[in-house]
C-alpha positions in Angstrom: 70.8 132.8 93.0 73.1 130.9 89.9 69.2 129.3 88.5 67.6 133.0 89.0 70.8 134.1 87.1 70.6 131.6 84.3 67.0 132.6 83.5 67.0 136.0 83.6 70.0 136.6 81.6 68.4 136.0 78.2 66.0 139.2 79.2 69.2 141.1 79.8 70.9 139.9 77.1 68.1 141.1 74.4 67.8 144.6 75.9 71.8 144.3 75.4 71.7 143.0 71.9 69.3 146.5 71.4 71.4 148.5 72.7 74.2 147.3 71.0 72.2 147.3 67.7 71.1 151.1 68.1 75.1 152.4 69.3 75.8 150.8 65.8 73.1 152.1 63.7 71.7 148.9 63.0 68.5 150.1 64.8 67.5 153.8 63.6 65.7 156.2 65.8 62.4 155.6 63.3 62.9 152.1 64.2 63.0 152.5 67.8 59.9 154.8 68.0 58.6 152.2 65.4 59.2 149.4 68.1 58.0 151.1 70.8 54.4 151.7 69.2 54.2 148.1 68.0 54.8 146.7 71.4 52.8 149.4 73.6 49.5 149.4 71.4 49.6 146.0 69.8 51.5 143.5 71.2 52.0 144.3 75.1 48.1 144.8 75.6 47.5 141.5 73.6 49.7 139.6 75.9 47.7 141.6 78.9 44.3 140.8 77.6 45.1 137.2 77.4 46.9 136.8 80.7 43.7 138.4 82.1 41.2 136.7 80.1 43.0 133.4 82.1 43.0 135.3 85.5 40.1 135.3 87.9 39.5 139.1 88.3 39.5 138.9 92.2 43.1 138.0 91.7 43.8 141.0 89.4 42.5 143.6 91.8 42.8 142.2 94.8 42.2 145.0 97.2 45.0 143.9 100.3 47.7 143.7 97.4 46.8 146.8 95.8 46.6 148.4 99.0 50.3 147.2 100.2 51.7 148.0 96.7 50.3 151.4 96.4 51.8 152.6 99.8 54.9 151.1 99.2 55.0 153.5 95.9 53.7 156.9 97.2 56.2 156.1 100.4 59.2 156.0 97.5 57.5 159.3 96.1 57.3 160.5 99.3 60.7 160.0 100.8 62.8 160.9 97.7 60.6 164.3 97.1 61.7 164.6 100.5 65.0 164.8 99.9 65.1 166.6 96.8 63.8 169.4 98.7 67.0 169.1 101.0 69.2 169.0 97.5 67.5 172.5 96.6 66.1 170.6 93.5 63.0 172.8 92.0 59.2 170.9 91.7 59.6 169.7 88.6 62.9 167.6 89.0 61.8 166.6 92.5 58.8 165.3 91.1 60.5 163.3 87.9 63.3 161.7 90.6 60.1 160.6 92.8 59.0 159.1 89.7 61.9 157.3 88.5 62.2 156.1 91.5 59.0 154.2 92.3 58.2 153.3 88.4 59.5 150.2 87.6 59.9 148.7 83.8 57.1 146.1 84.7 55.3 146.6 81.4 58.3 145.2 79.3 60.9 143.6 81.0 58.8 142.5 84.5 56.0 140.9 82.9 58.2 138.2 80.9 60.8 138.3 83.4 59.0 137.3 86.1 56.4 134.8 84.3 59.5 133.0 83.3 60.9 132.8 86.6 57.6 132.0 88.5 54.9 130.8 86.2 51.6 132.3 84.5 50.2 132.4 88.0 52.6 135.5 88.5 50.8 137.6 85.8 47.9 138.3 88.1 50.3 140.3 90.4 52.1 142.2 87.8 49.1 143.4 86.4 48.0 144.7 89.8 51.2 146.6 89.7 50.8 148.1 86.2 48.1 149.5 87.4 48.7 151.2 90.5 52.1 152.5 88.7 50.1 153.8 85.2 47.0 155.2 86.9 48.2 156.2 90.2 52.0 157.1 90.6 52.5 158.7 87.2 49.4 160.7 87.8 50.5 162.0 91.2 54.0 162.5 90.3 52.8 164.5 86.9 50.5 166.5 89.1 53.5 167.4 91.7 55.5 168.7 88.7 54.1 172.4 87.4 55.8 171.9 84.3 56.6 174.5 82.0 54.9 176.4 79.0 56.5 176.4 76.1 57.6 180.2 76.4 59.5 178.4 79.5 57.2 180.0 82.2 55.7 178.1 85.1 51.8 177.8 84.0 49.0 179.9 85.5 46.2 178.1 87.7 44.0 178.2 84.6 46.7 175.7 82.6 47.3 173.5 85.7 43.7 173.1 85.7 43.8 172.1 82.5 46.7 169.9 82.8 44.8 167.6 85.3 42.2 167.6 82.5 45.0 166.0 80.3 46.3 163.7 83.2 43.0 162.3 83.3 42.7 162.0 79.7 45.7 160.2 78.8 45.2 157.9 81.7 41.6 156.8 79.8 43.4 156.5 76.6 46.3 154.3 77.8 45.6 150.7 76.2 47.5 148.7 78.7 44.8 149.1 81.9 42.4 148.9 79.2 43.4 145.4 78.0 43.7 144.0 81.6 40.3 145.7 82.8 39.3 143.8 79.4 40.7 140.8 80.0 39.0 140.4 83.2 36.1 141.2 82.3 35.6 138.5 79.6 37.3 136.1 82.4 34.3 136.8 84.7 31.5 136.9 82.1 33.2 133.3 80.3 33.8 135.4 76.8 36.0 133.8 74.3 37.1 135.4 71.0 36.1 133.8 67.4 38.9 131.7 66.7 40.6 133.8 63.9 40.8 136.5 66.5 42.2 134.8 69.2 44.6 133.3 66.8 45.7 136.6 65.6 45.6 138.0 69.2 48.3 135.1 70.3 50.8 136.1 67.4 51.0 139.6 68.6 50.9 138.5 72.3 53.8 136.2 71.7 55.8 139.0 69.8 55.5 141.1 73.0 58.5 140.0 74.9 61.4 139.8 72.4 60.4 143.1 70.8 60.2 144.7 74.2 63.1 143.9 75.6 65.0 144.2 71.9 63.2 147.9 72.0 63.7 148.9 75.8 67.8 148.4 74.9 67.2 150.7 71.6 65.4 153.3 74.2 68.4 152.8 76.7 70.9 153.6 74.3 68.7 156.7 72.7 68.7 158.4 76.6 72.6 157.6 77.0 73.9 159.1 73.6 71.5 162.0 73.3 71.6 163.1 77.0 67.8 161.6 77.3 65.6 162.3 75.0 64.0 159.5 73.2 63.1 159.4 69.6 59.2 160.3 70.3 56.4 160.2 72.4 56.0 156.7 71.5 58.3 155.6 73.6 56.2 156.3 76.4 52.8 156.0 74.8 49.9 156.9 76.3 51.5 158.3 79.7 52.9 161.3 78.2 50.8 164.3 77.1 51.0 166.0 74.1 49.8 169.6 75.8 52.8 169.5 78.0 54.8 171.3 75.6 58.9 170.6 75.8 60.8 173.1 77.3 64.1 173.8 79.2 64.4 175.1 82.6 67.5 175.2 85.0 68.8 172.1 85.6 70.6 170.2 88.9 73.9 168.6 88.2 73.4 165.3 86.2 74.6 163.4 89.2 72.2 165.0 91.4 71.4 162.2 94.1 71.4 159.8 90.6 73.2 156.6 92.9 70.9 157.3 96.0 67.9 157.3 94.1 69.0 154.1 92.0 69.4 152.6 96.0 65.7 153.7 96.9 64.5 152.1 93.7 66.4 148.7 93.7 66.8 148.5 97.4 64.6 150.5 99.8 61.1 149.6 97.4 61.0 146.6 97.4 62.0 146.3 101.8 59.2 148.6 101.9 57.0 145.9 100.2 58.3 143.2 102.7 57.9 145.4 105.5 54.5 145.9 104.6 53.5 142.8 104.0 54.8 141.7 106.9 52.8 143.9 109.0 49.9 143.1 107.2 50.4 139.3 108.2 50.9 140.3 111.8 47.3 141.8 111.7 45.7 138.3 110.8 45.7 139.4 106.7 45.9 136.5 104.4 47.8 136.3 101.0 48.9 134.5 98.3 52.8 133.9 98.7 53.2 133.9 95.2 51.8 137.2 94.5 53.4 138.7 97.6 56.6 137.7 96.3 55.9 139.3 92.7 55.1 142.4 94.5 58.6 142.1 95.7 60.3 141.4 93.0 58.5 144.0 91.0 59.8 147.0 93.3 63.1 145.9 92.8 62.8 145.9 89.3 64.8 149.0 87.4 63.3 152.3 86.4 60.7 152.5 83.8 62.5 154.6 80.6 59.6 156.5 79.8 60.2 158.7 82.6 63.5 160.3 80.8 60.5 161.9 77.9 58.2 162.9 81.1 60.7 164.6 82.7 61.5 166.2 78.9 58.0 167.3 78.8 58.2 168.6 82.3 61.1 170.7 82.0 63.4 169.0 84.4 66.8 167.1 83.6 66.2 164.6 81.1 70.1 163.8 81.7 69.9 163.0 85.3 66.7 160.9 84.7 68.5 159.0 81.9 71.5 158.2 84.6 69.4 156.6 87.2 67.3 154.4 83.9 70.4 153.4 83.3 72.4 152.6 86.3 69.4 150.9 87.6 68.8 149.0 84.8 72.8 147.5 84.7 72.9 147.3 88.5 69.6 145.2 88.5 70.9 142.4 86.5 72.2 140.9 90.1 70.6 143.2 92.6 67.4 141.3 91.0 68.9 137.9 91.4 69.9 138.9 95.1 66.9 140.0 96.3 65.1 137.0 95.0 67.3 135.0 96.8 67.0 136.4 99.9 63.6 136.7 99.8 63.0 133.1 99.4 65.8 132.4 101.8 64.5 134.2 104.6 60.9 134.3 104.1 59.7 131.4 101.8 62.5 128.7 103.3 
């Protein structure tokens, strides 16, 4: 647990030195956004293209690990819509909770976190995840939310029809499955940029990490001050929609359920991931250990930030979304470390 410490403190410490930088207006909001876009449409899909360009594509899809991961996410959804219905909490705020719950920051703190705990080979796995959690959970847990026009009324079937039209959209225009899908395709097929361009393409993808995690505490400290809304839509890119208009509804307390949902993320995901797994071993399935274990370690990874503008643009409580990012995201700094040692302990001993 003290070595998994020492090398994910660093990660910490930049989204710390970010936060710190934005509570002292070192880092304006401009700057944040500014981050943000730099990261999720330059540098983040360069680092993805060239992990996957490296990657056999049988590795990045495998079907068994996509399979586990994905039921181990719409089982979060599931069982924390669950009991937001028994907290009296409306569609929209059940459906954001589900969401925080069962999106983990993989994109920029997982990815570098975990390749520098476990080694290049893990990259394969995390992708996998990004996937499932861009193209699959946000989609469902957008869908489960009506959201609200921006008169505040509950749209008609006409506009939810459309809204799926949008879901599908700004799933197609999100860069990140793009670069990966990219990147193993020109793994399969052998292709290899011109030099200059690959050159170029490894400055940005090594500017990925610092600048995420430097930007994710800038985002963190944007959803504490203001209650939860981030600068701008750049902050979560391509997963938001810009025709969900903002709008206020009725909102549950702030601490709604926020400490049980931060236990389902941190704790109850990723068990659901070993339990899984382990039934899928007991059925003759074979997988790699090393990508088992970064399916692990991914669910128990804190919530993604972006949710906070979703649930903005859904109409529920941006505030009680912004709690949960938060305390997961300070609790995780040795719930991580704990759950990669037992892991190991108990299954990899």
């Amino acid at each position: 647990m003290l070595q998994t410490l020492l090398i994910s403190t660093p990660f910490f410490a930049l989204v710390l030195l970010g936060f710190v930088a934005c509570q002292r207006k070192m880092l304006p909001d401009a700057a944040v956004a500014g981050l943000n876009a730099y990261v999720l449409y330059f540098a983040l899909p360069c680092m993805l293209w060239r992990l996957g360009s490296s990657t056999s594509i049988e590795a990045i899809f495998d079907p068994l690990l996509f399979a586990i991961y994905a039921l181990s996410a719409l089982s979060v959804v599931g069982l924390t819509m669950a009991l937001s219905r028994r907290w009296g909490l409306g569609s929209g705020d059940a459906a954001m909770g589900a969401l925080v719950a069962a999106f983990p920051n993989s994109g920029f703190l997982g990815l570098p976190l975990l390749i520098s705990l476990l080694g290049q080979d893990a990259g394969s796995a995390v992708m996998l995840t990004l996937w499932v959690d861009m193209v699959l959970t946000s989609s469902l847990c957008i869908a489960l939310s009506p959201g609200l026009t921006a008169q505040g009324q509950y749209p008609t079937m006409s506009e939810q029809g459309k809204k799926w039209g949008t879901i599908f959209k700004t799933v197609l225009t999100n860069p990140l499955p793009w670069a990966i899908g990219l990147g193993a395709w020109s793994s399969a097929h052998g292709f290899d940029l011109p030099k200059p361009l690959q050159s170029t393409l490894d400055l940005l993808a090594n500017s990925a990490s610092p600048v995420a995690l430097f930007a994710l505490g800038g985002v963190l400290c944007r959803v504490h001050v203001k209650g939860a809304q981030p600068p701008n839509s750049t902050v979560s890119g391509a997963l938001s929609s810009p025709h969900l208009a903002p709008a206020m509804s009725k909102t549950p307390s702030p601490w709604q359920g926020v400490e049980l949902i931060a236990v389902i993320k941190l704790l109850v995901h990723p068990v659901l991931v070993v339990v899984l797994v382990q039934l899928a071993l007991k059925w003759g399935m074979n997988m790699d250990p090393l990508s088992v274990e970064v399916l692990v370690l991914v669910a128990a990874l804190p919530s993604a930030s972006n949710v906070v503008l979703l649930a903005f643009r859904q109409g529920a409580s941006q505030e009680r979304i912004a709690r949960i990012v938060m305390l997961t995201t300070v609790v995780s700094f040795l719930s991580f470390s704990v759950i990669k040692t037992a892991y190991e302990w108990f299954f990899l001993v």
